[in-house]
C-alpha positions in Angstrom: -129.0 -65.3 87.6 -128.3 -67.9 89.8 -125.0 -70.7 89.3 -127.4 -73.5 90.4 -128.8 -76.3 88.3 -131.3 -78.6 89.5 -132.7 -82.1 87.9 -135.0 -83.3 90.2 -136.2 -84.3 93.5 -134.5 -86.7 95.3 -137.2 -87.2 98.1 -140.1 -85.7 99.6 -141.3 -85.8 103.8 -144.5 -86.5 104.2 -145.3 -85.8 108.4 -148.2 -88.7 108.9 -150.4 -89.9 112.4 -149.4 -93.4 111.8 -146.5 -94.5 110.0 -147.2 -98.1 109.5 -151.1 -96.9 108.3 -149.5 -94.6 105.8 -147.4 -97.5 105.1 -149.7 -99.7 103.7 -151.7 -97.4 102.2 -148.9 -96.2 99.5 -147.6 -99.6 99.3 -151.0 -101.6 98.4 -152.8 -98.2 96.6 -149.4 -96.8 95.0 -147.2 -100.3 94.6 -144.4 -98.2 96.5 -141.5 -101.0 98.4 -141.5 -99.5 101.9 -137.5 -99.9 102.9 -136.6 -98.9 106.6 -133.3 -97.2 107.4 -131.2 -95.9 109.8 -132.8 -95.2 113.3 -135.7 -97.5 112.3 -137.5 -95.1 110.5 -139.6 -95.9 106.6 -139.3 -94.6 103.4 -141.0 -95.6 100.3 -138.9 -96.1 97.0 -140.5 -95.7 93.4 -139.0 -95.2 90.4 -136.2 -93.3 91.2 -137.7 -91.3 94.0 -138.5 -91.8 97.3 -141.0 -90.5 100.2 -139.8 -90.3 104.0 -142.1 -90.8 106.6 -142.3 -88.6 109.6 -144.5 -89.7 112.5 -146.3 -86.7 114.1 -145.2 -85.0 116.2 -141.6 -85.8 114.8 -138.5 -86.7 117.0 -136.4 -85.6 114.3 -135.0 -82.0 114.4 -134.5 -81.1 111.1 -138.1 -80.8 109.7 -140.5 -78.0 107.8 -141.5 -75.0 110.6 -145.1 -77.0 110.1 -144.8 -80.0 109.5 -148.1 -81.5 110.0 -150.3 -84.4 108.9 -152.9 -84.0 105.9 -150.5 -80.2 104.7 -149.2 -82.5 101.3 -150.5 -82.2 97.7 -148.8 -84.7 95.5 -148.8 -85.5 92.3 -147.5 -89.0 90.3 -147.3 -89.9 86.9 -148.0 -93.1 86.4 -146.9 -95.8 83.8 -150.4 -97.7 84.1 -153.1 -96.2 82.3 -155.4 -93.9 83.8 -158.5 -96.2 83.1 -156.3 -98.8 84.7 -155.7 -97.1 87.9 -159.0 -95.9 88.3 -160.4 -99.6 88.2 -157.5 -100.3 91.0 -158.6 -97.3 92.8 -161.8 -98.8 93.0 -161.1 -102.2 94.1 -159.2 -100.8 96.9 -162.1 -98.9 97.7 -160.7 -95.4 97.6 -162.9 -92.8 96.8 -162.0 -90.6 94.0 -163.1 -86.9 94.7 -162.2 -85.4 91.4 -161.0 -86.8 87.5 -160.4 -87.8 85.4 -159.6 -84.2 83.9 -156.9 -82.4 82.6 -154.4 -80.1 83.9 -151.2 -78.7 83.6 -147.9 -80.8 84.1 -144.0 -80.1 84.2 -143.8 -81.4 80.5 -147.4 -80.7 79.2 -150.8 -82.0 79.5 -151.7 -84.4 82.0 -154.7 -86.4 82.8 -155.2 -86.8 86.9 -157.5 -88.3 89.1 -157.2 -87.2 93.3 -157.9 -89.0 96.4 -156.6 -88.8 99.8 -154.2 -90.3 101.6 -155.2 -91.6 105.3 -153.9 -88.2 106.5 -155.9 -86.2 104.1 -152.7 -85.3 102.0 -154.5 -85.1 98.5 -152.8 -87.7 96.2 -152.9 -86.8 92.2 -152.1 -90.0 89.7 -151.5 -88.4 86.3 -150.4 -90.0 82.9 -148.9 -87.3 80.3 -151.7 -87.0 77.3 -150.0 -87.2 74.2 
């Protein structure tokens, strides 16, 4: 047994072709605030999470062994309901390749609907069925 507690992510990497594409895809689709930092590079803040992005290939040292675009599954809950983001989904013209359905989330049943990301990183939006 370890002496280690987690509570949560703090941020994930995603490794994308075109930063400022990825960008504007997660802000406009995903209503995350793109922030830029230190060394001019771009994260994007939601909720109390954020997602670092890494322009391929990557001038920063520390990153996974293969880091490469289009390697991410993600999965968000969302606050808006599903219906809701579908009908967004649609007006931003994203193509929904699976969902709505049910599966299996950290605290129970979620219902998801996936799309991809302009690297092909397969994007979940979930709300918690209750």
């Amino acid at each position: 047994m370890t002496d280690i507690t987690l509570d949560r992510f703090d941020h994930v990497v995603l490794t994308v072709q075109d930063v400022a594409a990825s960008s504007r895809f997660y802000e406009s689709v995903l209503g995350m605030q793109k922030q830029t930092f230190e060394g001019n590079r771009v994260s994007l803040h939601f909720g109390q999470q954020k997602i670092n992005l890494h322009p391929y290939p990557s001038p920063i040292a520390n990153v996974a062994k293969e880091a490469r675009p289009g390697t991410a599954d993600l999965c968000f809950i969302a606050e808006t309901p599903l219906p809701d983001v579908i009908a967004h989904l649609h007006a931003c013209k994203i193509e929904i390749i699976q969902g709505p359905e049910e599966r299996a989330g950290a605290l129970g049943t979620i219902n998801s609907v996936y799309f991809r990301d302009p690297d092909g990183n397969l994007i979940e939006v979930s709300n918690y069925v209750s």
